[in-house]
C-alpha positions in Angstrom: 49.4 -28.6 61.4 50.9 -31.3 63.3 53.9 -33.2 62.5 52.5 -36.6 62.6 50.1 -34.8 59.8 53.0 -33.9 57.7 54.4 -36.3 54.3 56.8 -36.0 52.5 55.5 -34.5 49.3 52.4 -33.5 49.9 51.4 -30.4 48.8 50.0 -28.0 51.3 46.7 -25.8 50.2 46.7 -22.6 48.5 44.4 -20.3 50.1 43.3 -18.0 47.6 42.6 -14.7 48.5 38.5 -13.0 47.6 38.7 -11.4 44.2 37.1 -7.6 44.6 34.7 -6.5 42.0 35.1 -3.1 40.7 32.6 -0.6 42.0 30.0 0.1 38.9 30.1 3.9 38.0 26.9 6.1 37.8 27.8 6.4 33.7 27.4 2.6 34.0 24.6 2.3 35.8 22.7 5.2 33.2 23.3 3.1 30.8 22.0 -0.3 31.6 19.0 2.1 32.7 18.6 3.5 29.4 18.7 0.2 27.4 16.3 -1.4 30.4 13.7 1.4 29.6 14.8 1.6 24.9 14.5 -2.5 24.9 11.2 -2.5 25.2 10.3 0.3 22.5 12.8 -1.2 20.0 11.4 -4.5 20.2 7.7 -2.7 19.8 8.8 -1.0 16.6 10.9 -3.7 15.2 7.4 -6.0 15.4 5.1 -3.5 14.6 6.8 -1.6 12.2 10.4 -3.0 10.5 8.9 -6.8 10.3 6.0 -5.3 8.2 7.8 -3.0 6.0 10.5 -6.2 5.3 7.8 -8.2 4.7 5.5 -6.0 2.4 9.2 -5.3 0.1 9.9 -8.7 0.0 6.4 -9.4 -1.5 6.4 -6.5 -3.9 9.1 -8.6 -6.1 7.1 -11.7 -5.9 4.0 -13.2 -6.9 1.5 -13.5 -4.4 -1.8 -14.0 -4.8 -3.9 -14.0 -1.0 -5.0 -17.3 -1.3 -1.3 -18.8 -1.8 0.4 -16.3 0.7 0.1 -19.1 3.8 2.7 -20.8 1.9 4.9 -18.6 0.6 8.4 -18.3 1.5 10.8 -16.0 2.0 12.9 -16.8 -1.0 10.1 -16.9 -4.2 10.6 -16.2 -7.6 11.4 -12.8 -7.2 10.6 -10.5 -10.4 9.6 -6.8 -11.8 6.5 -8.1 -12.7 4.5 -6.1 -10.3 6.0 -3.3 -11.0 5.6 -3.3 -14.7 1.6 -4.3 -13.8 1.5 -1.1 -11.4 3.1 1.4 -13.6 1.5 0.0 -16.7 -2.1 0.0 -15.2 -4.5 2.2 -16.7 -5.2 5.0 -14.0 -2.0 4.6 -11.9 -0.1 8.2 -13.6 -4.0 9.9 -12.6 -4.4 8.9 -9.7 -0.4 10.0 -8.3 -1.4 13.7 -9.7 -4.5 13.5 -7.7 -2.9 12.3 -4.7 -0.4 15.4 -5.1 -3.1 17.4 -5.6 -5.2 16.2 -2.5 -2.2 16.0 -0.4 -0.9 19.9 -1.2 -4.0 21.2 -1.1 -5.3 19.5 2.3 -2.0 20.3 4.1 -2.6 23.8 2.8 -5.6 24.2 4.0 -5.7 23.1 7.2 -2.0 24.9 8.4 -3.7 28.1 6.8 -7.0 27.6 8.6 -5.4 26.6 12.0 -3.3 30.1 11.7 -6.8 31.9 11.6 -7.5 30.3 14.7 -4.8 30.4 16.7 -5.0 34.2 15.4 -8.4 34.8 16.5 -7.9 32.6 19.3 -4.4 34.3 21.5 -6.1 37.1 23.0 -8.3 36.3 26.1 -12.0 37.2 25.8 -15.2 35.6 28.0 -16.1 32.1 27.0 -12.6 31.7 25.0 -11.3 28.8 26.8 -14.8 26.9 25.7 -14.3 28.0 22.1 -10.7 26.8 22.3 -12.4 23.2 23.2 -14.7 23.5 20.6 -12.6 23.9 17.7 -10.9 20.5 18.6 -14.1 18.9 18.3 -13.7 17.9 14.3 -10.3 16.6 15.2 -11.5 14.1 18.2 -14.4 12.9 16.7 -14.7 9.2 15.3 -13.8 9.7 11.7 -16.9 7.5 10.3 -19.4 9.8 12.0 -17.9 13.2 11.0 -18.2 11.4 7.4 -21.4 10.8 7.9 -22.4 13.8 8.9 -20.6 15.0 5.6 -22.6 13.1 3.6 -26.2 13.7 4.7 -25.1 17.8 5.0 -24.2 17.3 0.9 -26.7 15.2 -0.3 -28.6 16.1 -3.4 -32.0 14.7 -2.3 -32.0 15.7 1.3 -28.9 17.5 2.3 -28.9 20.8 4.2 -26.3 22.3 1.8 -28.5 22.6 -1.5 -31.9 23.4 0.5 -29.6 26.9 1.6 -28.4 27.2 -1.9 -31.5 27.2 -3.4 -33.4 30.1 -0.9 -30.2 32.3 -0.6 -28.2 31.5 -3.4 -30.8 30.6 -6.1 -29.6 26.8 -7.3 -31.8 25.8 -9.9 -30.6 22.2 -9.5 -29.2 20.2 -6.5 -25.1 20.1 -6.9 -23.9 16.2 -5.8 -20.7 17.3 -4.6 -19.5 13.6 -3.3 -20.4 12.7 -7.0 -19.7 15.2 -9.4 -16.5 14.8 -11.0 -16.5 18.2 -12.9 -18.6 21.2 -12.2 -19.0 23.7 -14.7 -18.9 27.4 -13.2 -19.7 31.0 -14.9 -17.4 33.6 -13.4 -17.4 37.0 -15.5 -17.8 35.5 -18.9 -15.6 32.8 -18.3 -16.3 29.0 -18.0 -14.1 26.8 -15.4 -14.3 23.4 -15.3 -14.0 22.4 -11.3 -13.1 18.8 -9.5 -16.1 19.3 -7.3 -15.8 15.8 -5.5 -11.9 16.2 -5.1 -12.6 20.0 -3.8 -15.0 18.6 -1.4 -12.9 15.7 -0.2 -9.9 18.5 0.5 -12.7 20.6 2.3 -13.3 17.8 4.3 -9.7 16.8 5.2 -9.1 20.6 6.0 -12.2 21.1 8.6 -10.7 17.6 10.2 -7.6 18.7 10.8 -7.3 22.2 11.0 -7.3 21.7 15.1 -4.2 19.6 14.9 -1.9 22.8 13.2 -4.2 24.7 15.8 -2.9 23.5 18.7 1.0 23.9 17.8 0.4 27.3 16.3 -1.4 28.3 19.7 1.2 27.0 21.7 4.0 28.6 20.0 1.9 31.8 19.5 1.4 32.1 23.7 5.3 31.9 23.9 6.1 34.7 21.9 7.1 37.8 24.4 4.4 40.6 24.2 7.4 43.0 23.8 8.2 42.2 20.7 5.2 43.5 19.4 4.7 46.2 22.1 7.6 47.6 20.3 6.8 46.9 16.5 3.2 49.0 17.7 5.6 52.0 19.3 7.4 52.1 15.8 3.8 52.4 13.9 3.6 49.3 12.4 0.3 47.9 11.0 -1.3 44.8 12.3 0.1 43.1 9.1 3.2 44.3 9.2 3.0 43.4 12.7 2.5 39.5 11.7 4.9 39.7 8.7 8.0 40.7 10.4 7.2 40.2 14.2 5.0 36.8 14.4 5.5 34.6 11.1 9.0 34.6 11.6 8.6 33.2 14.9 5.8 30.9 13.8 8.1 29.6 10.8 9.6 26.5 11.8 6.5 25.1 13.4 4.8 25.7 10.4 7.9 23.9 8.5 7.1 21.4 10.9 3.4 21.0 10.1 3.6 20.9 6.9 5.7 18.2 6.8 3.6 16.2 9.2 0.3 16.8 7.0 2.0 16.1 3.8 3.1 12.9 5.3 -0.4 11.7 6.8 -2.3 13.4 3.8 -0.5 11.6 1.0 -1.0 7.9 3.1 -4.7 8.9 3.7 -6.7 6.0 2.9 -10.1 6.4 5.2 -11.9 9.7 4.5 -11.6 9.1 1.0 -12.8 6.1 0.9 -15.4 7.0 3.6 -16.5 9.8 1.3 -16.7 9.0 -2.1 -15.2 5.3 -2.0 -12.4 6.7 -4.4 -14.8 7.5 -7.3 -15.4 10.5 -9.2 -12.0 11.9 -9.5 -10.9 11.1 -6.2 -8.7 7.9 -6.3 -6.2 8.3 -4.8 -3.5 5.7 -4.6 -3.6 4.6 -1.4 -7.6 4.0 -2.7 -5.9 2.4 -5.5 -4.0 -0.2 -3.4 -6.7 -1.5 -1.3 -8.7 -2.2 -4.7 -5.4 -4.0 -5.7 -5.8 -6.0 -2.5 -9.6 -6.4 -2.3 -10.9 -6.6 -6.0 -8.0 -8.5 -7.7 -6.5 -10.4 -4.6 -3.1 -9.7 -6.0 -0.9 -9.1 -2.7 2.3 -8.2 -4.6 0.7 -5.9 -7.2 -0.8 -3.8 -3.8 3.0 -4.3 -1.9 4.5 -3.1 -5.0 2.2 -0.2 -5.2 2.6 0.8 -1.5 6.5 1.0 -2.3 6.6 2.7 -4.8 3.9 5.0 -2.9 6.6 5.3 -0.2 9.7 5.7 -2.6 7.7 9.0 -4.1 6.7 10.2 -0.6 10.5 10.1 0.5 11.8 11.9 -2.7 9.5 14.4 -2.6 10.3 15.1 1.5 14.1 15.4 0.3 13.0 18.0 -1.9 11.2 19.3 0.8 14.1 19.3 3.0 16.9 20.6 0.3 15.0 23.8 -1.0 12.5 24.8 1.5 13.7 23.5 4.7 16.7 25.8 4.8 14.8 28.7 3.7 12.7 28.4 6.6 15.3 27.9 9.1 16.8 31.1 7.3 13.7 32.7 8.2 13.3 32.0 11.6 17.3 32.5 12.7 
């Protein structure tokens, strides 16, 4: 700078100096990756799922009809009232034993029937590999075909089930198993009154899907070492001792694990049922029972209220689940 540029008083520039950045870390840089690729999911579930379930408990303490739900709020007049219809409705303490009864017996049906698969199934043999395909078919296939295929097979006028019971089993009368509610059988003296249409629709659900405990049982089945049963067969064990002490422990906490996914869907399952026998003749279950709520009487909350009081029961009876059985099976398979 020149002196003739120079005053008196005049403050001279600061120069400041660049401020450095610290270097982001690879534990940084993980991180903003994993919320860049969990964003998206969490906003996916908070739509699909959380908004819903907020919404449908908010409306179970209101009254909402379907025509005035447009203009509802989200501050009503909130109220029991819905509960006290539900739990006061003629049908709704039936129907929950049903839907136990449905639920237990489908889930036990199909983990027991996809066992005996993946049983029959481990071994290689010609053509297995094409069987194993096969027994996925039920699973895969649209659910309002298989249905259909149900119905015609057990129809009393034409079905294929009743023409074979009467040449090889000697029916004197065609059985309507979608629409029989109790069927009265002989059995060495004694008389036993059966839930034929609730028997049926548990047939059905464990033919559906028996493939689904099928394929986990399989896979866990083809990782168990052959040595451990080479050696149980040196020692002279039978081939159900064999499978009592060498492969159901191994096989335990898949099974844990299937049953608790099949008691889950069963006790929610709304469209065989209603596919089947439309919830009549001792099959209404309460998911059945909600949609009537909905459809029949147009009473939103009554069918929100329903629903959570549906999913209260279902999480109570996992926790019992989980608190007596659950360690048992972890037990088992340590």
């Amino acid at each position: 700078m020149s002196g003739a540029d120079f005053r008196p008083g005049r403050r001279l520039p600061v120069r400041r100096l660049p401020v450095r950045r610290r270097p982001v870390t690879a534990a940084a840089r993980e991180n903003r990756a994993g919320l860049a690729f969990v964003t998206p999911t969490v906003v996916v579930v908070t739509v699909v799922v959380v908004l819903p379930v907020l919404w449908t408990v908010l409306l179970a303490f209101q009254n909402a009809r379907l025509v005035d739900i447009q203009g509802m709020g989200l501050l009503g007049d909130w109220s029991l009232e819905n509960f006290q219809a539900v739990f006061g409705s003629p049908g709704f303490w039936t129907s929950l034993w049903t839907t136990l009864l449905y639920t237990v017996g489908a889930t036990a049906g199909s983990v027991v029937l996809g066992l005996v698969a993946a049983l029959a199934l481990r071994k290689p043999f010609r053509g297995r590999g094409l069987v194993r395909g096969a027994m996925l078919l039920p699973y895969v296939a649209p659910v309002v075909a298989v249905a259909f295929v149900w119905e015609i097979a057990l129809s009393p006028q034409f079905g294929i089930v009743n023409e074979w019971g009467a040449k090889l089993l000697g029916w004197d009368d065609p059985v309507a198993f979608l629409s029989t509610r109790s069927y009265e059988v002989s059995l060495a003296g004694l008389h036993f009154e059966l839930p034929l249409a609730l028997l049926t629709v548990i047939a059905f659900e464990t033919w559906r899907y028996f493939p689904f405990a099928f394929l986990f049982l399989l896979a866990r089945l083809q990782a168990v070492p052959d040595s451990l049963e080479e050696a149980a067969k040196v020692d002279g064990a039978a081939p159900t001792q064999r499978f009592r002490h060498v492969l159901l422990p191994q096989l335990m906490p898949v099974v844990a694990l299937l049953c608790v996914l099949r008691f889950i869907m069963e006790f929610n399952k709304f469209d065989d049922v209603y596919l089947l026998t439309g919830g009549g003749s001792g099959t209404d279950v309460v998911a059945v029972r909600v949609y009537d709520f909905l459809t029949a009487r147009f009473d939103v909350g009554a069918a929100a209220a329903q629903a959570l009081v549906l999913a209260v029961i279902l999480i109570a009876l996992l926790g019992l689940y989980f608190a007596f059985f659950g360690r048992k099976a972890q037990e088992e398979s340590s």
